[in-house]
matplotlib code that plots the C-alpha trace (Angstrom):
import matplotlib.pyplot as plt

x = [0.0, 1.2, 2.7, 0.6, -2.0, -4.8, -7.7, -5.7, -3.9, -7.4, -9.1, -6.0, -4.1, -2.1, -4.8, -3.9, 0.0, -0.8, -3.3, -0.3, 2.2, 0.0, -0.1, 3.4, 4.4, 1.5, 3.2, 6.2, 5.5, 6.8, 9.3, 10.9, 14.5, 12.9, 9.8, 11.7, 13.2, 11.7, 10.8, 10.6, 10.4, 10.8, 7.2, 6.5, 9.2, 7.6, 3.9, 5.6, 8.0, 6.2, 3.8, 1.9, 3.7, 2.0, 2.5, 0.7, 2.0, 3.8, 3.9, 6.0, 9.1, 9.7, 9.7, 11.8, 14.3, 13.9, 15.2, 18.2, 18.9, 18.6, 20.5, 23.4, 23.3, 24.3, 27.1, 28.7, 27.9, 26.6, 23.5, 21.3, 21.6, 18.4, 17.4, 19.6, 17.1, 18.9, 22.4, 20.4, 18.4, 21.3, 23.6, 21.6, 20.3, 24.3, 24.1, 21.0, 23.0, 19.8, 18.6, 15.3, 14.8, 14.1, 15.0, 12.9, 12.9, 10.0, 7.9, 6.7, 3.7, 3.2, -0.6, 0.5, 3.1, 1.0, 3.4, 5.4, 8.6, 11.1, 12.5, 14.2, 12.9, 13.3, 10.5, 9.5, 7.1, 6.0, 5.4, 7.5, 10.9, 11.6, 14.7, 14.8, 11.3, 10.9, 8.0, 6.9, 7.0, 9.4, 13.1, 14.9, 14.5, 17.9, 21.0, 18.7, 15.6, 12.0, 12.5, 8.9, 9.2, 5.3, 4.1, 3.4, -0.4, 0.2, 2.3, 1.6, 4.5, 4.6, 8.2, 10.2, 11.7, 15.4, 17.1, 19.9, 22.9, 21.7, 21.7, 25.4, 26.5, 25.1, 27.2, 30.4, 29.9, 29.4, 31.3, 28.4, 25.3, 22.9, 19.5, 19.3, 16.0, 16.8, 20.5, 21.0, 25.1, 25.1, 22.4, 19.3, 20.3, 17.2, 15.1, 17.0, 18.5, 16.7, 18.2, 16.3, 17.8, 16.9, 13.9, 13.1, 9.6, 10.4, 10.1, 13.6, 14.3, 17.0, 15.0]
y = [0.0, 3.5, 5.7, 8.5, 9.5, 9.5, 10.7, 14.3, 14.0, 13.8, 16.7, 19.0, 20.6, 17.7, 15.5, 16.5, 15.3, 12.2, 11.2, 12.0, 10.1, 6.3, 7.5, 7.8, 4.1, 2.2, 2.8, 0.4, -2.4, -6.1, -6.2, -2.8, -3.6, -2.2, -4.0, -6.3, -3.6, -3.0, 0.3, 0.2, 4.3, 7.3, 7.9, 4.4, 4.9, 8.2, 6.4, 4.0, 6.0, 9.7, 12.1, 15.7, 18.4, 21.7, 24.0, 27.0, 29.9, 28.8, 30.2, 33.3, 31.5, 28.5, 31.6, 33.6, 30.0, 29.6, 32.6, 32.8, 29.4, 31.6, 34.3, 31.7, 29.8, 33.1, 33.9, 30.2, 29.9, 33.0, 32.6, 29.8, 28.4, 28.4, 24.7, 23.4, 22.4, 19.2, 21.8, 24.3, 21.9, 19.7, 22.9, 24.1, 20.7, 20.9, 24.0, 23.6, 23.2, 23.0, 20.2, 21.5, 20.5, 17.6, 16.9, 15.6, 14.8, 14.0, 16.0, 19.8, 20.2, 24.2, 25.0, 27.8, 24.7, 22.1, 19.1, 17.9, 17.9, 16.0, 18.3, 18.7, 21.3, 21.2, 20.4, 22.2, 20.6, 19.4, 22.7, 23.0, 25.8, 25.6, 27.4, 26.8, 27.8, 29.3, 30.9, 29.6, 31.3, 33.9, 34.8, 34.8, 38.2, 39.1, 36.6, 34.3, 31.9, 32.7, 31.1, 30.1, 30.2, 29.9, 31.7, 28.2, 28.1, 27.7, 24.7, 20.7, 18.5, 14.8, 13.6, 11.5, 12.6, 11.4, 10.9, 13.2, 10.6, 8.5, 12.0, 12.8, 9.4, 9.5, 12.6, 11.5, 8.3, 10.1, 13.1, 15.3, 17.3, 15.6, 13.9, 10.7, 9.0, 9.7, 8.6, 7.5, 7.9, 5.3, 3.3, 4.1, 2.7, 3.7, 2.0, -1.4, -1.9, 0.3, 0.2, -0.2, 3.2, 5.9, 7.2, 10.1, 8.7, 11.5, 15.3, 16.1, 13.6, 11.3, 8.0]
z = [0.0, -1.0, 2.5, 0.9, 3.0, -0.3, 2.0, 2.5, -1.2, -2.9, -1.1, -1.4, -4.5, -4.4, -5.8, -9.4, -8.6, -6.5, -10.0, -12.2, -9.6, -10.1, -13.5, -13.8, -11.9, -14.2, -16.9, -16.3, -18.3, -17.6, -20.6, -19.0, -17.4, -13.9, -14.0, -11.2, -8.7, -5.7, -6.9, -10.6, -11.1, -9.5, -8.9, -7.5, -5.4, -3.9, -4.0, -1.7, 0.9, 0.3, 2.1, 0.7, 2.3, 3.5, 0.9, 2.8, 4.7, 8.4, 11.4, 12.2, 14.5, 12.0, 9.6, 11.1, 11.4, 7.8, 6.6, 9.3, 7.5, 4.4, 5.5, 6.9, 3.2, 1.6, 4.1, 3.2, -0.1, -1.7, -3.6, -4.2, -7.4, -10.2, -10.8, -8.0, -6.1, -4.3, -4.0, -2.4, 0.5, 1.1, 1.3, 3.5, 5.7, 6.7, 8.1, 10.3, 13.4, 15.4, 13.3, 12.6, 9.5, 7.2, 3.7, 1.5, -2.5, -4.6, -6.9, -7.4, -9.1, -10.2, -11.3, -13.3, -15.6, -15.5, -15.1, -12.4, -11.6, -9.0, -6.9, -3.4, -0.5, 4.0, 5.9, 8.9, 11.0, 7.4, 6.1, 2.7, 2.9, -0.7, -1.5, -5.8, -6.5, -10.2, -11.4, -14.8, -18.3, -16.1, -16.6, -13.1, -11.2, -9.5, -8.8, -6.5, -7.4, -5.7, -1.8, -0.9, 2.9, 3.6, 1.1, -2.2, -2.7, -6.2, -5.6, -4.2, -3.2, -2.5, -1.2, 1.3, 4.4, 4.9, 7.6, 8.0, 8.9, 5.7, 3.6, 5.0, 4.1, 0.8, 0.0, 1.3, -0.7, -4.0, -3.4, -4.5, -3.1, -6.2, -6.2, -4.1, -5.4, -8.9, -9.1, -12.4, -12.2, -9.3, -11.0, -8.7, -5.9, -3.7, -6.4, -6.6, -3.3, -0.9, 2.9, 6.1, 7.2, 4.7, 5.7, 8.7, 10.7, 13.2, 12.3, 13.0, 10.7, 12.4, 12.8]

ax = plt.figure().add_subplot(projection="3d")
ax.plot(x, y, z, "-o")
ax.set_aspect("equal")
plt.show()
């Protein structure tokens, strides 16, 4: 059975994404070299581990946290990057010293595109802190990408929480801050082999 809570997916703007999600994962057929994996596609794999995140606007302290982790990101590292959304959360996952936050990767779905799109954002208190959001059909304004801290109507996301220990080790291994569901350069590992260990059940995402 999929982890994604369907009662709240339907009845939410991520309906239209979780539709497109078991879309997505029917269309591996059994001739298909991943038909076999435990997770034969990126979307089943989400169907399977995931969660809707709350895409709405969050409470004034975890907003004012958010954008000290902003403001931290940009002392380090300068800018965040446009369509480096797994750079930009892991980036800044290692600098939450307070270990707040959650990562999670899955998929964005903007109303204003129309498809979705995988993508990597924190999680505070399951409330999205997306620091790579783009607005559609729009040039990027200004050396930095939209950061929706609380403020993503126009958006749904479905994703898994990692733990942070398995996301350190996953960059140390690799020697990169890249995507971890969609791995192709390792050959999917989360897909094929998935460990016991990867996913955060707690909010602060360690277990």
């Amino acid at each position: 059975m999929p982890a994604v809570d369907l009662e709240f997916a339907t009845t939410t703007r991520a309906g239209k994404l979780l539709e497109w999600l078991r879309t997505d994962a029917a269309k591996i057929r059994n001739g298909s070299p991943s038909a076999k994996w435990p997770h034969p596609s990126l979307a089943a794999f989400v169907l399977a581990h995931g969660q809707p995140f709350a895409a709405g606007d969050i409470r004034a302290p975890p907003r004012r946290l958010a954008r000290s982790l902003a403001a931290t990101h940009w002392r380090v590292h300068g800018p965040f990057q446009h369509r480096e959304p797994f750079l930009n959360a892991q980036r800044c996952l290692f600098l939450d010293e307070l270990e707040r936050f959650v990562y999670a990767e899955g998929f964005v779905l903007d109303e204003r595109a129309g498809y979705p799109e995988p993508h990597a954002w924190l999680s505070l208190d399951d409330h999205v802190v997306d620091f790579t959001a783009s607005v559609p059909g729009e040039p990027p304004r200004g050396s930095e990408p939209l950061q929706l801290i609380g403020a993503s109507e126009h958006r749904a996301y479905i994703g898994v929480r990692f733990r942070r220990d398995y996301v350190l080790r996953r960059t140390r291994e690799t020697g990169r801050l890249a995507a971890l569901i969609d791995d192709w350069e390792h050959d999917f590992p989360l897909l094929r082999w998935p460990p016991a260990d990867f996913r955060a059940d707690e909010r602060r995402g360690r277990s």
